[in-house]
C-alpha positions in Angstrom: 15.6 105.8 -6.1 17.3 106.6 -9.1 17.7 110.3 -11.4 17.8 108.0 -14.7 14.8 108.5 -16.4 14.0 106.0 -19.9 12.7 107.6 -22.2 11.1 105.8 -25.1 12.3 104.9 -28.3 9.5 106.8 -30.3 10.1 110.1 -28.4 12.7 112.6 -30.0 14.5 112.7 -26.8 15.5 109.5 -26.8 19.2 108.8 -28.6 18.6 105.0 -31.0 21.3 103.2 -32.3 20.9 105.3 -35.8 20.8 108.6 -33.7 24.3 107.8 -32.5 25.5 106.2 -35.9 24.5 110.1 -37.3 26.0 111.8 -34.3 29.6 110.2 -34.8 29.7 110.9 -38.2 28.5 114.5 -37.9 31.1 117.3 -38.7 32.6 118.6 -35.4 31.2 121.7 -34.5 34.6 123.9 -33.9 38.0 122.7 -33.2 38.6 119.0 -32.7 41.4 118.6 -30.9 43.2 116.8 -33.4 42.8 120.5 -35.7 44.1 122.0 -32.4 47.4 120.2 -32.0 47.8 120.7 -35.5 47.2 124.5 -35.4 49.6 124.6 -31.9 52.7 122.8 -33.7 52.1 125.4 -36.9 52.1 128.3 -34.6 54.7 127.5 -32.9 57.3 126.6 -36.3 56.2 129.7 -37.4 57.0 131.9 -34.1 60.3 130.0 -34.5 61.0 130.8 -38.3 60.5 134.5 -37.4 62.9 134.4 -34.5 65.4 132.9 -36.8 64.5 135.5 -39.6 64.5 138.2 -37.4 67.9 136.9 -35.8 69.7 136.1 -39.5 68.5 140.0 -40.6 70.2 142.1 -37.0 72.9 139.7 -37.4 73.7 140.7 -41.7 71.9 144.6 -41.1 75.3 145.7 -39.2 77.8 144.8 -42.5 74.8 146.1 -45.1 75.0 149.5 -42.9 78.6 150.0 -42.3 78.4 149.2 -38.5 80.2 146.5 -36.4 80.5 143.8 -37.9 81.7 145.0 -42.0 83.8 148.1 -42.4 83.9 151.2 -40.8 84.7 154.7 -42.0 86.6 156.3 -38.5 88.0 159.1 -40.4 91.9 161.3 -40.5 93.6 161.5 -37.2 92.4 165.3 -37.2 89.1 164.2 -37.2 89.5 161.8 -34.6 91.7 164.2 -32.9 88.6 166.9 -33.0 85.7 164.4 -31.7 88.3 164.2 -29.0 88.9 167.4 -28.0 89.0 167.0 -24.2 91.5 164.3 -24.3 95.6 163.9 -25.5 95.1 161.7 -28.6 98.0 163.6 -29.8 100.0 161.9 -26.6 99.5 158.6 -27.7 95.6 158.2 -25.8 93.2 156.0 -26.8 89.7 157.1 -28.4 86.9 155.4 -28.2 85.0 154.8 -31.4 81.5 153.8 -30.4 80.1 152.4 -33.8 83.2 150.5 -34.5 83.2 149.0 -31.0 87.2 149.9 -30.6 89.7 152.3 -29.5 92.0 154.2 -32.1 95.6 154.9 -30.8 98.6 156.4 -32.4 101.6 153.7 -32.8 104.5 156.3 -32.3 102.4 160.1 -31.4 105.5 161.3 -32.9 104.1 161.4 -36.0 100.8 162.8 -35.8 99.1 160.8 -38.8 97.6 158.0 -40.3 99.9 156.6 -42.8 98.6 154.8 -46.0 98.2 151.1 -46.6 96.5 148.0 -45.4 97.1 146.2 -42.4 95.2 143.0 -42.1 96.8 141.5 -39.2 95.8 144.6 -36.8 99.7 145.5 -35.6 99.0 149.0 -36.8 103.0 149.9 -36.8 102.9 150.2 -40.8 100.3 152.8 -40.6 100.7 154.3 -37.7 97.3 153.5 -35.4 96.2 150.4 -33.9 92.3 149.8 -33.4 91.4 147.9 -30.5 88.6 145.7 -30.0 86.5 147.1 -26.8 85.9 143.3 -25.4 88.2 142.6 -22.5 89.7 138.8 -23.1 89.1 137.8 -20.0 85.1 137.7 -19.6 83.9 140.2 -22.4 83.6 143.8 -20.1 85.2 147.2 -21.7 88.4 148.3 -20.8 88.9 151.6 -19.8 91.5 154.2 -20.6 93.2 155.8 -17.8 94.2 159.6 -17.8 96.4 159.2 -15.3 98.9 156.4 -16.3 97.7 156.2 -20.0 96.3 152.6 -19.6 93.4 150.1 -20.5 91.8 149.4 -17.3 89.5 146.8 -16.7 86.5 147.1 -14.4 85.1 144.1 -14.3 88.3 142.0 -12.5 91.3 144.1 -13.1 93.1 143.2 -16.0 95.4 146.1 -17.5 96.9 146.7 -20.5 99.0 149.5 -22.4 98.2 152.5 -24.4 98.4 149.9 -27.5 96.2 146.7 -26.0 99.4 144.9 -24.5 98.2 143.0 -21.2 100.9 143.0 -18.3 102.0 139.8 -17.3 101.1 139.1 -13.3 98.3 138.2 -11.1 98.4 141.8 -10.0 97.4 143.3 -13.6 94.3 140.7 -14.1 93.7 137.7 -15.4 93.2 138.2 -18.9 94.8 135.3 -21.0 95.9 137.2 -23.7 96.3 141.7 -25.0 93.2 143.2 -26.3 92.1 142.0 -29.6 93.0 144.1 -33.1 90.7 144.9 -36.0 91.8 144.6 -39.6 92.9 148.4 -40.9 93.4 150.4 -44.3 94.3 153.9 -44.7 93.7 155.9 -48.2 95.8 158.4 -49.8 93.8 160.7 -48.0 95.1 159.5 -44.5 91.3 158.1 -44.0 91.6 155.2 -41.7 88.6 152.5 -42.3 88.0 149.0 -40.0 87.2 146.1 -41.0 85.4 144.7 -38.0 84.9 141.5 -39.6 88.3 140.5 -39.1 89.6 140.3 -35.6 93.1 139.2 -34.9 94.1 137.4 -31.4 96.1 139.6 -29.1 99.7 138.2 -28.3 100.2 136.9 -24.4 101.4 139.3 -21.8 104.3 140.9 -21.6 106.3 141.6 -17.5 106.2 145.0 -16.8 110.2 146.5 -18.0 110.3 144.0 -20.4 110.3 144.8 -23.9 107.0 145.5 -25.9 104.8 147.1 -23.1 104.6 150.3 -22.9 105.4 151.6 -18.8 102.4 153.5 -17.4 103.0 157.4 -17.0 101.7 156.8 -13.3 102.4 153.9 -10.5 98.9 154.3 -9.7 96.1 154.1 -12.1 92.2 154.8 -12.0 91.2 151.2 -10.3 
Protein backbone atom coordinates (compact mmCIF):
# COMPACT_ATOMS: atom_id res chain seq x y z
CA UNK A 1 0.00 0.00 0.00
CA UNK A 2 1.20 3.29 -0.72
CA UNK A 3 2.13 6.68 1.92
CA UNK A 4 0.93 9.04 -1.10
CA UNK A 5 -2.05 10.48 -0.14
CA UNK A 6 -4.18 12.94 -3.10
CA UNK A 7 -5.43 15.44 -1.84
CA UNK A 8 -8.00 17.44 -3.85
CA UNK A 9 -7.73 20.26 -5.89
CA UNK A 10 -10.26 22.49 -3.84
CA UNK A 11 -8.39 21.83 -0.56
CA UNK A 12 -5.59 24.40 0.48
CA UNK A 13 -3.27 21.63 0.93
CA UNK A 14 -3.14 20.64 -2.29
CA UNK A 15 -0.20 22.51 -4.60
CA UNK A 16 -2.26 23.49 -8.47
CA UNK A 17 -0.41 24.44 -11.36
CA UNK A 18 -0.92 28.37 -10.24
CA UNK A 19 0.29 27.42 -6.70
CA UNK A 20 3.62 26.37 -8.18
CA UNK A 21 3.63 29.25 -10.88
CA UNK A 22 3.51 31.72 -7.46
CA UNK A 23 5.95 29.56 -5.57
CA UNK A 24 8.75 29.91 -8.24
CA UNK A 25 8.48 33.31 -8.53
CA UNK A 26 8.32 34.13 -4.83
CA UNK A 27 11.34 36.03 -3.30
CA UNK A 28 13.74 33.44 -1.69
CA UNK A 29 13.44 33.46 1.77
CA UNK A 30 17.33 33.95 2.91
CA UNK A 31 20.37 33.26 0.91
CA UNK A 32 20.09 31.71 -2.45
CA UNK A 33 22.92 30.13 -3.26
CA UNK A 34 23.71 32.07 -6.09
CA UNK A 35 23.81 35.34 -3.26
CA UNK A 36 26.13 32.93 -1.35
CA UNK A 37 28.80 32.27 -3.89
CA UNK A 38 28.65 35.84 -4.57
CA UNK A 39 29.12 36.83 -0.91
CA UNK A 40 32.07 33.82 -0.63
CA UNK A 41 34.22 35.31 -3.68
CA UNK A 42 33.64 39.06 -1.99
CA UNK A 43 34.92 37.86 1.23
CA UNK A 44 37.48 36.24 0.19
CA UNK A 45 39.00 39.38 -2.31
CA UNK A 46 38.59 41.31 0.50
CA UNK A 47 40.56 38.97 3.14
CA UNK A 48 43.10 39.08 0.26
CA UNK A 49 43.22 43.03 -0.27
CA UNK A 50 43.93 43.32 3.56
CA UNK A 51 46.71 40.77 3.51
CA UNK A 52 48.31 42.72 0.72
CA UNK A 53 47.60 46.11 2.61
CA UNK A 54 48.68 44.84 5.61
CA UNK A 55 51.84 43.32 3.81
CA UNK A 56 52.61 46.69 1.53
CA UNK A 57 52.31 48.87 5.21
CA UNK A 58 55.18 46.30 7.51
CA UNK A 59 57.05 46.23 4.35
CA UNK A 60 57.20 50.71 3.88
CA UNK A 61 56.66 51.19 8.15
CA UNK A 62 60.55 50.11 8.56
CA UNK A 63 62.01 53.18 6.12
CA UNK A 64 59.02 55.72 7.49
CA UNK A 65 60.52 54.72 11.12
CA UNK A 66 64.16 54.72 10.66
CA UNK A 67 64.55 50.91 11.03
CA UNK A 68 65.89 48.24 8.60
CA UNK A 69 65.16 48.77 5.59
CA UNK A 70 65.82 53.17 5.26
CA UNK A 71 68.55 54.76 7.26
CA UNK A 72 69.77 54.28 10.52
CA UNK A 73 71.26 56.60 13.06
CA UNK A 74 74.17 54.02 14.87
CA UNK A 75 75.88 56.82 16.51
CA UNK A 76 80.13 57.98 17.28
CA UNK A 77 82.41 55.18 17.83
CA UNK A 78 82.32 56.20 21.65
CA UNK A 79 78.86 55.51 21.65
CA UNK A 80 79.14 52.38 20.07
CA UNK A 81 82.14 51.74 22.04
CA UNK A 82 79.91 52.34 25.42
CA UNK A 83 76.74 50.10 24.38
CA UNK A 84 79.71 47.74 24.19
CA UNK A 85 81.32 47.88 27.18
CA UNK A 86 82.00 44.20 27.86
CA UNK A 87 83.65 43.65 24.53
CA UNK A 88 87.14 45.09 22.56
CA UNK A 89 85.55 47.22 19.88
CA UNK A 90 88.58 49.27 20.41
CA UNK A 91 90.63 45.99 19.11
CA UNK A 92 89.03 45.92 15.93
CA UNK A 93 85.62 43.57 17.36
CA UNK A 94 82.59 43.54 15.81
CA UNK A 95 79.28 45.08 17.40
CA UNK A 96 76.18 44.07 16.83
CA UNK A 97 73.63 46.70 15.96
CA UNK A 98 70.21 45.06 16.47
CA UNK A 99 67.86 47.63 14.72
CA UNK A 100 70.19 48.06 11.76
CA UNK A 101 70.48 44.25 11.41
CA UNK A 102 74.56 44.59 11.05
CA UNK A 103 77.72 44.59 12.80
CA UNK A 104 79.90 47.83 13.07
CA UNK A 105 83.78 47.26 12.99
CA UNK A 106 86.70 49.46 12.93
CA UNK A 107 88.72 49.30 9.46
CA UNK A 108 92.25 49.97 11.08
CA UNK A 109 91.50 50.17 15.40
CA UNK A 110 94.43 52.24 15.14
CA UNK A 111 92.50 55.07 14.76
CA UNK A 112 89.85 54.99 17.18
CA UNK A 113 87.09 57.05 15.06
CA UNK A 114 84.68 57.36 12.49
CA UNK A 115 85.96 59.50 9.90
CA UNK A 116 83.68 61.82 7.77
CA UNK A 117 82.22 61.13 4.37
CA UNK A 118 79.97 58.86 2.41
CA UNK A 119 80.66 55.49 1.38
CA UNK A 120 78.04 53.98 -0.82
CA UNK A 121 79.76 50.96 -1.91
CA UNK A 122 80.11 49.60 1.90
CA UNK A 123 84.27 49.15 1.84
CA UNK A 124 84.30 51.33 4.90
CA UNK A 125 88.24 52.00 4.45
CA UNK A 126 87.45 55.84 3.65
CA UNK A 127 85.72 56.22 6.89
CA UNK A 128 87.12 54.10 8.96
CA UNK A 129 84.14 51.32 9.88
CA UNK A 130 82.51 48.76 7.86
CA UNK A 131 78.83 47.68 8.66
CA UNK A 132 78.02 44.29 7.92
CA UNK A 133 74.87 42.79 7.02
CA UNK A 134 73.84 40.02 9.78
CA UNK A 135 72.61 37.48 6.91
CA UNK A 136 75.11 34.67 6.34
CA UNK A 137 75.39 34.22 2.23
CA UNK A 138 75.21 30.90 2.41
CA UNK A 139 71.48 30.12 3.63
CA UNK A 140 70.43 33.44 5.52
CA UNK A 141 71.53 32.31 9.49
CA UNK A 142 73.67 35.13 11.66
CA UNK A 143 77.18 34.94 11.95
CA UNK A 144 78.75 35.10 15.09
CA UNK A 145 81.74 36.93 16.37
CA UNK A 146 84.23 35.06 18.11
CA UNK A 147 86.17 36.30 21.19
CA UNK A 148 88.69 34.09 20.81
CA UNK A 149 90.13 34.39 17.21
CA UNK A 150 88.19 37.71 16.46
CA UNK A 151 86.06 35.99 13.74
CA UNK A 152 82.40 35.79 12.13
CA UNK A 153 81.29 32.38 12.78
CA UNK A 154 78.57 30.73 11.39
CA UNK A 155 76.32 28.33 13.20
CA UNK A 156 74.17 27.16 10.96
CA UNK A 157 77.01 25.12 8.49
CA UNK A 158 80.26 26.63 9.32
CA UNK A 159 81.15 29.29 7.09
CA UNK A 160 83.82 31.88 8.69
CA UNK A 161 84.77 35.03 7.90
CA UNK A 162 87.16 37.89 9.27
CA UNK A 163 86.81 40.64 11.70
CA UNK A 164 85.76 42.79 8.43
CA UNK A 165 83.14 40.10 6.58
CA UNK A 166 85.91 38.48 4.35
CA UNK A 167 84.93 34.64 3.93
CA UNK A 168 88.05 32.23 3.87
CA UNK A 169 88.43 30.31 0.90
CA UNK A 170 88.19 26.25 1.64
CA UNK A 171 85.76 23.65 2.32
CA UNK A 172 86.95 23.72 5.82
CA UNK A 173 85.70 27.51 6.56
CA UNK A 174 82.05 26.80 4.98
CA UNK A 175 80.36 27.05 2.13
CA UNK A 176 79.35 30.43 1.81
CA UNK A 177 79.72 31.66 -1.93
CA UNK A 178 80.74 34.86 -1.32
CA UNK A 179 82.06 37.63 2.34
CA UNK A 180 79.29 39.04 4.31
CA UNK A 181 77.28 41.64 2.61
CA UNK A 182 77.98 45.70 3.27
CA UNK A 183 75.44 48.36 3.95
CA UNK A 184 75.76 51.88 2.39
CA UNK A 185 77.57 54.37 5.12
CA UNK A 186 77.90 58.26 5.85
CA UNK A 187 79.60 59.86 8.63
CA UNK A 188 78.85 63.73 9.72
CA UNK A 189 81.21 66.31 10.87
CA UNK A 190 80.31 65.05 14.04
CA UNK A 191 81.86 61.56 13.55
CA UNK A 192 78.02 60.22 13.55
CA UNK A 193 77.95 57.12 11.49
CA UNK A 194 74.28 56.58 9.76
CA UNK A 195 73.26 53.25 7.43
CA UNK A 196 71.54 53.16 4.75
CA UNK A 197 70.03 49.71 4.85
CA UNK A 198 68.40 50.09 1.65
CA UNK A 199 71.47 49.66 -0.10
CA UNK A 200 73.31 46.48 0.19
CA UNK A 201 76.49 45.80 -1.73
CA UNK A 202 77.58 42.03 -2.64
CA UNK A 203 80.49 40.77 -0.67
CA UNK A 204 83.70 39.92 -2.82
CA UNK A 205 84.57 35.91 -3.12
CA UNK A 206 86.82 34.35 -0.60
CA UNK A 207 90.11 34.99 0.05
CA UNK A 208 92.94 31.60 1.12
CA UNK A 209 93.86 31.96 4.49
CA UNK A 210 97.80 33.99 4.24
CA UNK A 211 96.76 35.45 1.35
CA UNK A 212 96.30 39.07 1.08
CA UNK A 213 93.03 40.83 2.14
CA UNK A 214 91.92 38.42 5.08
CA UNK A 215 92.60 39.27 8.09
CA UNK A 216 94.48 35.88 10.19
CA UNK A 217 92.45 34.81 13.19
CA UNK A 218 94.14 35.79 16.73
CA UNK A 219 93.44 31.97 17.54
CA UNK A 220 93.86 28.48 15.52
CA UNK A 221 90.80 27.52 17.15
CA UNK A 222 87.62 29.43 17.16
CA UNK A 223 84.15 29.14 19.01
CA UNK A 224 82.56 26.29 16.57
Amino acid sequence: MSNYQVEPADKPQALTSQALKALRHEQVQGLSRRQLLRTSIGAAFGLWLLEITAGTISFIWPNLTGGFGGKVEIGTFADVKAQNSTLPIADGFPAYVQNARAFIVLFDPARQQFLPGTDTSGDGQALNVRALYQRCPHLGCKPNPCLRNFWLECPCHGSRYDRLGIKAAGTQYGPAPRSMDRFSATVDGSGVLTLDTGKITLGPLPIALGQPGLIPPKSPTGCI
